[in-house]
PyMOL Python script that loads the backbone (N, CA, C, O; Angstrom):
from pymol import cmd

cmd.read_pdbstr("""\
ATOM      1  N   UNK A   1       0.814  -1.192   0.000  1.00  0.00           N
ATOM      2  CA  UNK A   1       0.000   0.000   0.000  1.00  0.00           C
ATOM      3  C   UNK A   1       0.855   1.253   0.000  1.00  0.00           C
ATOM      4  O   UNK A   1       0.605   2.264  -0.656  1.00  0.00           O
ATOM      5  N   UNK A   2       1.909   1.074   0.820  1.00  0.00           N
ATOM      6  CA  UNK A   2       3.053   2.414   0.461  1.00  0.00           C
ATOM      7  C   UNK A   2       3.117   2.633  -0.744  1.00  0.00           C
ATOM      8  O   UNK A   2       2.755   3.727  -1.175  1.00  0.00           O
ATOM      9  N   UNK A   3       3.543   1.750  -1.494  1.00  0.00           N
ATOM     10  CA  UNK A   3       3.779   2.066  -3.118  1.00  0.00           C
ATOM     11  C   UNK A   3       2.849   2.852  -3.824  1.00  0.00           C
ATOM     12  O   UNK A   3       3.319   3.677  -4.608  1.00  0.00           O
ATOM     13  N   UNK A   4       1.180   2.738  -3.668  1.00  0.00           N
ATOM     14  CA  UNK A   4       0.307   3.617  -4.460  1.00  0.00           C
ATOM     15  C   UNK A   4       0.085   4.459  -3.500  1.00  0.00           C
ATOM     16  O   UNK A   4      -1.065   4.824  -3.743  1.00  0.00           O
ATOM     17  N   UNK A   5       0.447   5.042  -2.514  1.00  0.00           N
ATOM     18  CA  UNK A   5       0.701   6.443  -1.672  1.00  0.00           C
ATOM     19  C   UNK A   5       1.304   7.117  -2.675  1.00  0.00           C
ATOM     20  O   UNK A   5       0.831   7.959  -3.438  1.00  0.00           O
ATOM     21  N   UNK A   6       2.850   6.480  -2.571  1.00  0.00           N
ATOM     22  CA  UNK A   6       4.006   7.204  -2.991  1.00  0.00           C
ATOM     23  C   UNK A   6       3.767   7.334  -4.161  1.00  0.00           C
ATOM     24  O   UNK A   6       4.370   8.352  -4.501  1.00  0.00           O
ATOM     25  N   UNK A   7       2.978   6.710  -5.438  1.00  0.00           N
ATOM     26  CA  UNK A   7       2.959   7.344  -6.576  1.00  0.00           C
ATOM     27  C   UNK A   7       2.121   8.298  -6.921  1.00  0.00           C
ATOM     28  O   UNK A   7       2.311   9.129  -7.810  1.00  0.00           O
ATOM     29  N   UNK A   8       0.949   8.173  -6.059  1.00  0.00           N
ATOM     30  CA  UNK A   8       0.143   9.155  -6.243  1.00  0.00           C
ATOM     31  C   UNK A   8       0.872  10.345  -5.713  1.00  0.00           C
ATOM     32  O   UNK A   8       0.545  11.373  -6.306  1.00  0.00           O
ATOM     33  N   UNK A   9       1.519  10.467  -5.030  1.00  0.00           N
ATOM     34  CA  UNK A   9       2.428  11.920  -4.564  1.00  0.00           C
ATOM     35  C   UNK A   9       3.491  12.114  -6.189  1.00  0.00           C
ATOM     36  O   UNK A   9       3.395  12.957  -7.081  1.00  0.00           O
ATOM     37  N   UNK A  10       4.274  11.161  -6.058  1.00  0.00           N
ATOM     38  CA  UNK A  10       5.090  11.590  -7.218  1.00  0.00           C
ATOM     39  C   UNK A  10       4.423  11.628  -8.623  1.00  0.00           C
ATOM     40  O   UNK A  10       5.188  11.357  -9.548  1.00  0.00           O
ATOM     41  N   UNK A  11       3.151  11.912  -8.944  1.00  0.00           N
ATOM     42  CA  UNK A  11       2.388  12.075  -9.896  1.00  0.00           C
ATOM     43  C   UNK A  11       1.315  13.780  -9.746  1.00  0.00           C
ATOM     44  O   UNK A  11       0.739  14.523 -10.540  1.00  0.00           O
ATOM     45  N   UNK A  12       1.488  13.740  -8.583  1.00  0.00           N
ATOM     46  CA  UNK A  12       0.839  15.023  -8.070  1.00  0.00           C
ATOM     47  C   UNK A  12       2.317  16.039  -8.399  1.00  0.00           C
ATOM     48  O   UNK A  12       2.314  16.940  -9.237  1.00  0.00           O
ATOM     49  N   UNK A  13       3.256  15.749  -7.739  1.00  0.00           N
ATOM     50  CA  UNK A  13       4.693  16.617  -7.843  1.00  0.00           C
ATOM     51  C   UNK A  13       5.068  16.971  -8.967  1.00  0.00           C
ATOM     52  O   UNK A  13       5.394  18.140  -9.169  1.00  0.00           O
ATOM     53  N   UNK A  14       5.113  15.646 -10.335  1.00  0.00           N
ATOM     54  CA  UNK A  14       4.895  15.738 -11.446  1.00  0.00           C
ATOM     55  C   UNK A  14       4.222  16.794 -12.214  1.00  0.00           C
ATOM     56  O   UNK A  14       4.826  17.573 -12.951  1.00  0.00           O
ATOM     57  N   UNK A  15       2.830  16.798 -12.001  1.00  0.00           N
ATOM     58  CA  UNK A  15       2.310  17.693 -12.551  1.00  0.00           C
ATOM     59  C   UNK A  15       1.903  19.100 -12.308  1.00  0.00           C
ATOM     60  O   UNK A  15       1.309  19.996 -12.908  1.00  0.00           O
ATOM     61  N   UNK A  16       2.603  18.861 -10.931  1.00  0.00           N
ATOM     62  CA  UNK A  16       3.108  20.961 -10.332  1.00  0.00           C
ATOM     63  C   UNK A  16       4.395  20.881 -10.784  1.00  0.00           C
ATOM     64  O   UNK A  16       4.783  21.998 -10.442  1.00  0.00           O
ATOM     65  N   UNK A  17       5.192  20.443 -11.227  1.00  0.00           N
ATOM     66  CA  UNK A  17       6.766  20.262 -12.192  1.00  0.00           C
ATOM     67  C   UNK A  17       5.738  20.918 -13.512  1.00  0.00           C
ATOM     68  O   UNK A  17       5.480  22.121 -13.502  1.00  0.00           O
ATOM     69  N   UNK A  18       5.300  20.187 -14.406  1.00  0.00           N
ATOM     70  CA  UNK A  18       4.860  20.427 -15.366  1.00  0.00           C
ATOM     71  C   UNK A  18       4.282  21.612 -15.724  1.00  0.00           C
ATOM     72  O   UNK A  18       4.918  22.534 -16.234  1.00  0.00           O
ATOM     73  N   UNK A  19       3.085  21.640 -15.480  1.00  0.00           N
ATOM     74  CA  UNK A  19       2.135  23.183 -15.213  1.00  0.00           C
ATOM     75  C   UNK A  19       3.522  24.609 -14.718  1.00  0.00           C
ATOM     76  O   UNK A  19       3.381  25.772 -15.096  1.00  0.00           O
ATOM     77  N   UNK A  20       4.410  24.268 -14.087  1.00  0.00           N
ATOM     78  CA  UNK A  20       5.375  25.390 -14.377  1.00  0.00           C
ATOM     79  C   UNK A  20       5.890  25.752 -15.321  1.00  0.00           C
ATOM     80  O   UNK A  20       5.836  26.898 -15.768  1.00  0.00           O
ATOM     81  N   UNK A  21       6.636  24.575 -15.902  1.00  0.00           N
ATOM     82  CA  UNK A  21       7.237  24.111 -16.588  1.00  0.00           C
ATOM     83  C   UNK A  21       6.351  25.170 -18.290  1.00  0.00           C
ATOM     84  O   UNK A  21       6.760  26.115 -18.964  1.00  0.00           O
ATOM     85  N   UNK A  22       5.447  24.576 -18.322  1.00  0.00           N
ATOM     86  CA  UNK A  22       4.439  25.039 -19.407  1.00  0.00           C
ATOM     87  C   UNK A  22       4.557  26.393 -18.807  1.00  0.00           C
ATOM     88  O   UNK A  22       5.487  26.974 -19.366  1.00  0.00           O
ATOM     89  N   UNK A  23       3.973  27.167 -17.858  1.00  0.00           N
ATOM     90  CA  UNK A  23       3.860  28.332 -17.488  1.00  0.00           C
ATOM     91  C   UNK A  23       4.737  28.939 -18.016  1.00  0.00           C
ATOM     92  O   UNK A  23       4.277  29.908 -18.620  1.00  0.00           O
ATOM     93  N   UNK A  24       5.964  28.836 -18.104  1.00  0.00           N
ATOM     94  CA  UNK A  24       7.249  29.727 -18.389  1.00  0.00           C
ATOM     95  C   UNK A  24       7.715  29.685 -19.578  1.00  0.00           C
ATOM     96  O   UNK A  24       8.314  30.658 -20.036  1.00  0.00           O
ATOM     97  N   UNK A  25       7.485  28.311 -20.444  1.00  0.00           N
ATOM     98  CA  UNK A  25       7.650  28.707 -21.564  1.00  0.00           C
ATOM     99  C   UNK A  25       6.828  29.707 -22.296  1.00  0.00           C
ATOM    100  O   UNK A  25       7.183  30.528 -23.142  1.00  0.00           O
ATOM    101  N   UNK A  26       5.782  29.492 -21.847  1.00  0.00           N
ATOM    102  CA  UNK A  26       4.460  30.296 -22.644  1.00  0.00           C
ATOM    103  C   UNK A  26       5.133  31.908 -22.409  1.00  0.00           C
ATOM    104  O   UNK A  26       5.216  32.471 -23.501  1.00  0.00           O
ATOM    105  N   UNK A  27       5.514  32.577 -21.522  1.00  0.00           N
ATOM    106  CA  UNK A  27       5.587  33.727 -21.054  1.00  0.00           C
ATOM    107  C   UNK A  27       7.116  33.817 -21.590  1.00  0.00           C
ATOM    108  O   UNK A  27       7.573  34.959 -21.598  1.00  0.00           O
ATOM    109  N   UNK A  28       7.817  32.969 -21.958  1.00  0.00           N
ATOM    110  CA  UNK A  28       9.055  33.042 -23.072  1.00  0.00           C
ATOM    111  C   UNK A  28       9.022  33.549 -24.429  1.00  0.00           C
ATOM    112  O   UNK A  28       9.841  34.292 -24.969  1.00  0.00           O
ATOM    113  N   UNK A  29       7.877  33.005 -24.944  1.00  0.00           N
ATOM    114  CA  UNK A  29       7.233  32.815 -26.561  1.00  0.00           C
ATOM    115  C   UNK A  29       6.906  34.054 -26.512  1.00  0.00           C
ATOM    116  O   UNK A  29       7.474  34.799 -27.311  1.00  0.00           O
ATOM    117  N   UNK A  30       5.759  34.718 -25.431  1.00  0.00           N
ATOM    118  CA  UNK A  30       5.210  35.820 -25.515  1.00  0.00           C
ATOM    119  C   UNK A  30       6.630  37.147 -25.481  1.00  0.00           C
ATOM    120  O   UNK A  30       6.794  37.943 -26.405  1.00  0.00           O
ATOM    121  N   UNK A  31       7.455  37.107 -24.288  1.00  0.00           N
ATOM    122  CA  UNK A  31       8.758  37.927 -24.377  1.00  0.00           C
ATOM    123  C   UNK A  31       9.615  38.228 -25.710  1.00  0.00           C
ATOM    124  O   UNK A  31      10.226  39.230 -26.078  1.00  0.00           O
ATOM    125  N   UNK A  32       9.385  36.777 -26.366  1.00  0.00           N
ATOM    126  CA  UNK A  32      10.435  37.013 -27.669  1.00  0.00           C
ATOM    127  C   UNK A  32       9.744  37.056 -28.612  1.00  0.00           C
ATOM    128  O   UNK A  32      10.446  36.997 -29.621  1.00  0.00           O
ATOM    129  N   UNK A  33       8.122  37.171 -28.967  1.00  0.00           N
ATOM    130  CA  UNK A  33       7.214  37.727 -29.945  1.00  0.00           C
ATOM    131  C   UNK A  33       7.374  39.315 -29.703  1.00  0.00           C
ATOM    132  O   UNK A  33       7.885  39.995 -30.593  1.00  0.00           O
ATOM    133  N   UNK A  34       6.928  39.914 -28.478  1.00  0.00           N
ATOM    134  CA  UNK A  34       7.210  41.046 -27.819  1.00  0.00           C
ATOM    135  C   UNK A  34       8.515  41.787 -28.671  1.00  0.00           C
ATOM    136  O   UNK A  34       8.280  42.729 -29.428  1.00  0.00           O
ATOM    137  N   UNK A  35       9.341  41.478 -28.551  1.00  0.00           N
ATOM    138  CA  UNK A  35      11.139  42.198 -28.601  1.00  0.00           C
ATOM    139  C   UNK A  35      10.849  42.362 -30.284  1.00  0.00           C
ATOM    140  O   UNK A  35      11.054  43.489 -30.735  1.00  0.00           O
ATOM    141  N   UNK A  36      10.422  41.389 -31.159  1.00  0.00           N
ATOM    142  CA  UNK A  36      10.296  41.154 -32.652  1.00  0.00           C
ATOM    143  C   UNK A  36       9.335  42.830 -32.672  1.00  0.00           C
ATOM    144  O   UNK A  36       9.770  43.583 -33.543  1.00  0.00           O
ATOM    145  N   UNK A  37       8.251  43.365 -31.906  1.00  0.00           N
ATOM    146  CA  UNK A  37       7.635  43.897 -32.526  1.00  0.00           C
ATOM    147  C   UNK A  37       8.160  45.233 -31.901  1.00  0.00           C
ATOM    148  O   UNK A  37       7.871  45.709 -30.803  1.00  0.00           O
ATOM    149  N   UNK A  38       9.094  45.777 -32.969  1.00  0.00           N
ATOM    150  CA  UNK A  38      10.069  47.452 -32.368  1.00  0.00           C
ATOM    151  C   UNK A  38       9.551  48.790 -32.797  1.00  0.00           C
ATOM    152  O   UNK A  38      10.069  49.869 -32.512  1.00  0.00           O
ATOM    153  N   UNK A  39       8.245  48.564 -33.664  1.00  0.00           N
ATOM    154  CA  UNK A  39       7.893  50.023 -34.598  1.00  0.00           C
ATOM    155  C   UNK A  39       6.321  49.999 -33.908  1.00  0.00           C
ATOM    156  O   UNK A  39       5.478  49.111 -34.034  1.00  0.00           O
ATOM    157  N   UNK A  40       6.232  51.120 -33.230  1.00  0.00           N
ATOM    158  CA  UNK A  40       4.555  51.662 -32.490  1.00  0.00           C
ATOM    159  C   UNK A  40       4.023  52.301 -33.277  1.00  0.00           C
ATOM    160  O   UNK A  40       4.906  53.029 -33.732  1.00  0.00           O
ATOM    161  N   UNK A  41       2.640  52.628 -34.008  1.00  0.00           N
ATOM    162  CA  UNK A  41       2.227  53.130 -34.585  1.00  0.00           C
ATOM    163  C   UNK A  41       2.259  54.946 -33.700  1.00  0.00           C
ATOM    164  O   UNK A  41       2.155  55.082 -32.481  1.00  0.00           O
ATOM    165  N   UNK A  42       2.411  56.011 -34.606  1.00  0.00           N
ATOM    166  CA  UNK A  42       2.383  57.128 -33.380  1.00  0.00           C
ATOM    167  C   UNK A  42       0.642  57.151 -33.526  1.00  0.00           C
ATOM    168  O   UNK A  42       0.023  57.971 -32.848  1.00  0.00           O
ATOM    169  N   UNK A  43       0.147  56.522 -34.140  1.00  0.00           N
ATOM    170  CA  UNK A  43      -1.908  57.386 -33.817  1.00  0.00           C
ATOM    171  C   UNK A  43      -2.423  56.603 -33.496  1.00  0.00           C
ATOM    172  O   UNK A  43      -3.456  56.990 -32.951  1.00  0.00           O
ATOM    173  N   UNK A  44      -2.263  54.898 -33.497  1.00  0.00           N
ATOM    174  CA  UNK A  44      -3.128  54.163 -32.770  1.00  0.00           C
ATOM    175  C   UNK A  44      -2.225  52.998 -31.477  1.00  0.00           C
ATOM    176  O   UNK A  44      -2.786  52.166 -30.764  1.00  0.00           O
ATOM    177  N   UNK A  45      -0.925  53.270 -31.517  1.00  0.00           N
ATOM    178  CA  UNK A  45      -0.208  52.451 -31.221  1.00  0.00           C
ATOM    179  C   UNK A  45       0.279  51.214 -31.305  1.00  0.00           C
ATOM    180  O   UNK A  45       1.254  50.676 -30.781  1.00  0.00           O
ATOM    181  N   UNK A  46      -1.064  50.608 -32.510  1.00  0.00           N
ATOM    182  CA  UNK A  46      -0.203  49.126 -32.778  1.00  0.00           C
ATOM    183  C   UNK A  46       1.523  48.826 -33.057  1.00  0.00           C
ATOM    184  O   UNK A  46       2.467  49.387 -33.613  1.00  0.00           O
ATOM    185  N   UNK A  47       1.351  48.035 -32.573  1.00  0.00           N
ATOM    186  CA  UNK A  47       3.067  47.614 -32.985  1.00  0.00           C
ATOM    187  C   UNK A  47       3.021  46.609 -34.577  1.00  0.00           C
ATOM    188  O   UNK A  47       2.140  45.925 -35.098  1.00  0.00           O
ATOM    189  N   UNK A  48       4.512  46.971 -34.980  1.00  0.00           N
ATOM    190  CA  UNK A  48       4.563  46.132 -36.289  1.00  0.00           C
ATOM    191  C   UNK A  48       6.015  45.738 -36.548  1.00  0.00           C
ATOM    192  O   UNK A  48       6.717  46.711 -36.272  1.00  0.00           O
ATOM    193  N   UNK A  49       6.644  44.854 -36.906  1.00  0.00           N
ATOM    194  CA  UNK A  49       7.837  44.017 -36.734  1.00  0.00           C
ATOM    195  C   UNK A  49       8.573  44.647 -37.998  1.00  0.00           C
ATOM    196  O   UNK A  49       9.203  43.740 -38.540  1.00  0.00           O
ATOM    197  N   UNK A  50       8.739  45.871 -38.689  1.00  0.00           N
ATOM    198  CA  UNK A  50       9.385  46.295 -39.651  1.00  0.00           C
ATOM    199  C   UNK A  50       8.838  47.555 -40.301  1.00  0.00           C
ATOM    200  O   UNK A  50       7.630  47.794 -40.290  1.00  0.00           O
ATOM    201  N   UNK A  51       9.936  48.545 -40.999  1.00  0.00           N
ATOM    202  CA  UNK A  51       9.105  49.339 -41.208  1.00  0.00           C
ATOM    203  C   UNK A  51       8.290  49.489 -42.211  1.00  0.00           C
ATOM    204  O   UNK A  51       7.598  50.499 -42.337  1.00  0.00           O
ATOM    205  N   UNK A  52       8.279  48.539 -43.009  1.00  0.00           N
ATOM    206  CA  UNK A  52       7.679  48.250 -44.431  1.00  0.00           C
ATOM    207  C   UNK A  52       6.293  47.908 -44.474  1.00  0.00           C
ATOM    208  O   UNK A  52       5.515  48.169 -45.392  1.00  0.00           O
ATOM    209  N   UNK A  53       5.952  47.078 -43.011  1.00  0.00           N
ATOM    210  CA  UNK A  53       4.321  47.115 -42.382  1.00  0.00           C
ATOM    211  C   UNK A  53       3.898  48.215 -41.853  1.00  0.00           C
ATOM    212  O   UNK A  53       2.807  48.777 -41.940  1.00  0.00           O
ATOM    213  N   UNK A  54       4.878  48.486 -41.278  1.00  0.00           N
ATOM    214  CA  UNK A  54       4.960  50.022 -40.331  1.00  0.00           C
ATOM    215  C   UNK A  54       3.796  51.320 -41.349  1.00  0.00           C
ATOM    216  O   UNK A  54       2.697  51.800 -41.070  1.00  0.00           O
ATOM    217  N   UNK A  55       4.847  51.524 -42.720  1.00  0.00           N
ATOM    218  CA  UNK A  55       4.132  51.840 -43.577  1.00  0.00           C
ATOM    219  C   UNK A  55       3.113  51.510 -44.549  1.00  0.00           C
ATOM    220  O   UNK A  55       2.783  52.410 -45.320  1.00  0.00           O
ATOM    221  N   UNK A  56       2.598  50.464 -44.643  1.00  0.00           N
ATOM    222  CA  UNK A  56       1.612  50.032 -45.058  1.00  0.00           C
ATOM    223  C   UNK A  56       0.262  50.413 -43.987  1.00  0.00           C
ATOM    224  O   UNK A  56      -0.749  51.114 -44.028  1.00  0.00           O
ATOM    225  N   UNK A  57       0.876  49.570 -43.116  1.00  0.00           N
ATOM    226  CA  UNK A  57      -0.669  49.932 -41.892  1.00  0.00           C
ATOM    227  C   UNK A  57      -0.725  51.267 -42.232  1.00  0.00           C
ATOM    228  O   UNK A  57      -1.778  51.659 -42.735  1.00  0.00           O
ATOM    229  N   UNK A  58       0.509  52.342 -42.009  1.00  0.00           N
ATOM    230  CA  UNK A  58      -0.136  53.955 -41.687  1.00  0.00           C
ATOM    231  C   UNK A  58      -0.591  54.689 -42.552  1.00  0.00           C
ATOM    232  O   UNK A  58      -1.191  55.742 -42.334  1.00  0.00           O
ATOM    233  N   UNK A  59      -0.224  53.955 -44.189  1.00  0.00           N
ATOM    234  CA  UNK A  59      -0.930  54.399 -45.508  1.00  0.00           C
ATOM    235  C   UNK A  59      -2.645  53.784 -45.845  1.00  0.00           C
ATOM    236  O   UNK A  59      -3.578  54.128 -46.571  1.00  0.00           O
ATOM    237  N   UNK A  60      -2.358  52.634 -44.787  1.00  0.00           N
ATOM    238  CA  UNK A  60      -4.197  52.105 -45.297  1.00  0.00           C
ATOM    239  C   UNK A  60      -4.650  52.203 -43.921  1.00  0.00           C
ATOM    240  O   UNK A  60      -5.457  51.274 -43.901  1.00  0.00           O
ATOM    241  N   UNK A  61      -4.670  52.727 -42.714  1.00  0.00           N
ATOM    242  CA  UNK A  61      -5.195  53.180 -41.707  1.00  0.00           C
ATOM    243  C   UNK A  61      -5.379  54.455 -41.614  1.00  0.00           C
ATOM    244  O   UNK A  61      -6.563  54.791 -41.593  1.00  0.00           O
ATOM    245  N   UNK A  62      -4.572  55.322 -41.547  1.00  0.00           N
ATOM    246  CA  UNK A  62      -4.341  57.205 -41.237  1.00  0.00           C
ATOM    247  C   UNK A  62      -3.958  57.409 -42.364  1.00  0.00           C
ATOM    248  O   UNK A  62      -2.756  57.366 -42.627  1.00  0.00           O
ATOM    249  N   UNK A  63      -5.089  57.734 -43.487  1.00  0.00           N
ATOM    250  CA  UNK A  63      -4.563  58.392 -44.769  1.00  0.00           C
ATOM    251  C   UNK A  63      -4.534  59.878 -44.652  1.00  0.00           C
ATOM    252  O   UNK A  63      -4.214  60.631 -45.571  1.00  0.00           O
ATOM    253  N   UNK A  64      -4.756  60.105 -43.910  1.00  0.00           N
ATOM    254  CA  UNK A  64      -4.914  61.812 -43.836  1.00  0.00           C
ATOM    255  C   UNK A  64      -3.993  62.579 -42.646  1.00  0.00           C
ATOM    256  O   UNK A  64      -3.735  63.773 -42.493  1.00  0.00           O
ATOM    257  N   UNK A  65      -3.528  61.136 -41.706  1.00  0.00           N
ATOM    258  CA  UNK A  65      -2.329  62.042 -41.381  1.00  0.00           C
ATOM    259  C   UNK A  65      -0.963  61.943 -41.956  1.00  0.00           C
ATOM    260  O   UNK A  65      -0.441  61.078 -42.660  1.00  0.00           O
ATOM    261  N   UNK A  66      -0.641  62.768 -41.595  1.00  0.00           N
ATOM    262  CA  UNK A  66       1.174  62.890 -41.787  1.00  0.00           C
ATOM    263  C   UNK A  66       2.152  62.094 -41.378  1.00  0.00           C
ATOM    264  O   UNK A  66       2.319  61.965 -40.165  1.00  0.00           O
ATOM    265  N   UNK A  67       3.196  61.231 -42.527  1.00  0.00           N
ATOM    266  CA  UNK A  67       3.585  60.547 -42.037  1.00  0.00           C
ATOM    267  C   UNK A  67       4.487  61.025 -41.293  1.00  0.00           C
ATOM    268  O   UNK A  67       5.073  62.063 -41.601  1.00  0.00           O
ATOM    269  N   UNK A  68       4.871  60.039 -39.680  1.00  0.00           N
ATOM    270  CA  UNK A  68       6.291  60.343 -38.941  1.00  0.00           C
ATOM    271  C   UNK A  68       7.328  60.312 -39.256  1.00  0.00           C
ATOM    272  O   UNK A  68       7.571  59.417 -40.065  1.00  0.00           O
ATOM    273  N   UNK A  69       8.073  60.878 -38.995  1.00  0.00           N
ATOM    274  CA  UNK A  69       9.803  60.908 -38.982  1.00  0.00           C
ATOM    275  C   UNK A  69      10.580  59.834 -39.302  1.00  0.00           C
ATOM    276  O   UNK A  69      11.569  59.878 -40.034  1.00  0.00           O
ATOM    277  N   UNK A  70       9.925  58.406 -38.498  1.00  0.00           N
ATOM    278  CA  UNK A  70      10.622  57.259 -39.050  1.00  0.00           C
ATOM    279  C   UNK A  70      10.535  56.931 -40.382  1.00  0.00           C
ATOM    280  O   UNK A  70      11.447  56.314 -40.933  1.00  0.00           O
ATOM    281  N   UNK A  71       9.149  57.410 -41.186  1.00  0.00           N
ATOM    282  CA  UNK A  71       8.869  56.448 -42.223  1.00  0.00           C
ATOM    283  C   UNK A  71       9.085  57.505 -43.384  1.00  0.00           C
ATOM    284  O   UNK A  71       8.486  57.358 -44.449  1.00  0.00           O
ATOM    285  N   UNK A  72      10.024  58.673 -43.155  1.00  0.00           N
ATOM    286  CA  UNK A  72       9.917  59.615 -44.125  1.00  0.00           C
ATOM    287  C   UNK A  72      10.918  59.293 -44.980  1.00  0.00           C
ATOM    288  O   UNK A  72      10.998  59.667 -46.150  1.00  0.00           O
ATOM    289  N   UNK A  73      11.793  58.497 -44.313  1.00  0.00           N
ATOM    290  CA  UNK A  73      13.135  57.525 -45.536  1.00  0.00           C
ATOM    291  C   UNK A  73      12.923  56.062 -45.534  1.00  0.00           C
ATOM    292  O   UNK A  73      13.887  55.321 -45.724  1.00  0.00           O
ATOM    293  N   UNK A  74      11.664  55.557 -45.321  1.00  0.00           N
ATOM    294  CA  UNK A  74      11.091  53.839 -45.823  1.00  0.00           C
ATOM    295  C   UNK A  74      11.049  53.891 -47.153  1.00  0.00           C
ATOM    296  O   UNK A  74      11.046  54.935 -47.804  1.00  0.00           O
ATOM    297  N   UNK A  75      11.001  52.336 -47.778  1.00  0.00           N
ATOM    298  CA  UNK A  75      10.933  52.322 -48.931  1.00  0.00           C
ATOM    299  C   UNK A  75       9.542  53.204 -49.255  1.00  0.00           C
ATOM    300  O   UNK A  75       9.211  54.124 -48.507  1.00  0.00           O
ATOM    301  N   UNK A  76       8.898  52.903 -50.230  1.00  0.00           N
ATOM    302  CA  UNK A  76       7.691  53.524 -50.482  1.00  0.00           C
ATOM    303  C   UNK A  76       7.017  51.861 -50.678  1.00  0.00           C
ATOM    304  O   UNK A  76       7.567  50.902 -51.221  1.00  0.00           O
ATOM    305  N   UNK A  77       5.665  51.926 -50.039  1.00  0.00           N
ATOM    306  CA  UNK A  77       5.250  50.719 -50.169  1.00  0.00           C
ATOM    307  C   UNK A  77       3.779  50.267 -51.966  1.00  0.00           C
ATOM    308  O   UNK A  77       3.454  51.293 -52.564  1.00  0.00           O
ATOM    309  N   UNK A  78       3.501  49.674 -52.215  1.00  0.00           N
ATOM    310  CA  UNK A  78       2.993  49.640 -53.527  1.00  0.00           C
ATOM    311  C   UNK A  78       1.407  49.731 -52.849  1.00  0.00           C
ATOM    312  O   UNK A  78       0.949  49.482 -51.734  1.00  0.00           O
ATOM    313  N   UNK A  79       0.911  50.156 -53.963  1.00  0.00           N
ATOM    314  CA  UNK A  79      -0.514  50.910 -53.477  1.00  0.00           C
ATOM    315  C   UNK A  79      -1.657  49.586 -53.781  1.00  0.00           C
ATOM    316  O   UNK A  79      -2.856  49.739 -53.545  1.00  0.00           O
TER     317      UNK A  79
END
""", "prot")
cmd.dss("prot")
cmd.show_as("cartoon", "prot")
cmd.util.cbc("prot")
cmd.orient("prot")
């Protein structure tokens, strides 16, 4: 009877090992998706991973404002 004590503990331990385990990667994935996205929109704040989206979003979102400073030497994106 010791024996199915003890596994039911080391199966419980197991899966508070695990569930961390998962916890932290997840919040890894999210950190290094995060760092990828470096360009904020200045009028709505989305973020975008380059400036070539950068300018696309702000040409088919804010056509009527002015573009920022960053995107005034981007390529030009195709219409």
């Amino acid at each position: 009877m010791a024996r199915g004590h003890q596994k039911a503990l080391s199966q419980q331990k197991n899966a508070e090992k695990q569930a961390k385990m998962k916890k932290a990667q997840g919040s890894n994935q999210k950190n290094a998706a995060q760092k990828c996205l470096i360009f904020a929109c200045t009028v709505c704040k989305a973020q975008m991973p380059d400036p070539k989206t950068y300018l696309q979003h702000f040409q088919s979102k804010h056509p009527k404002s002015p573009l920022p400073a960053e995107l005034q030497q981007a390529p030009a994106a195709t219409s």
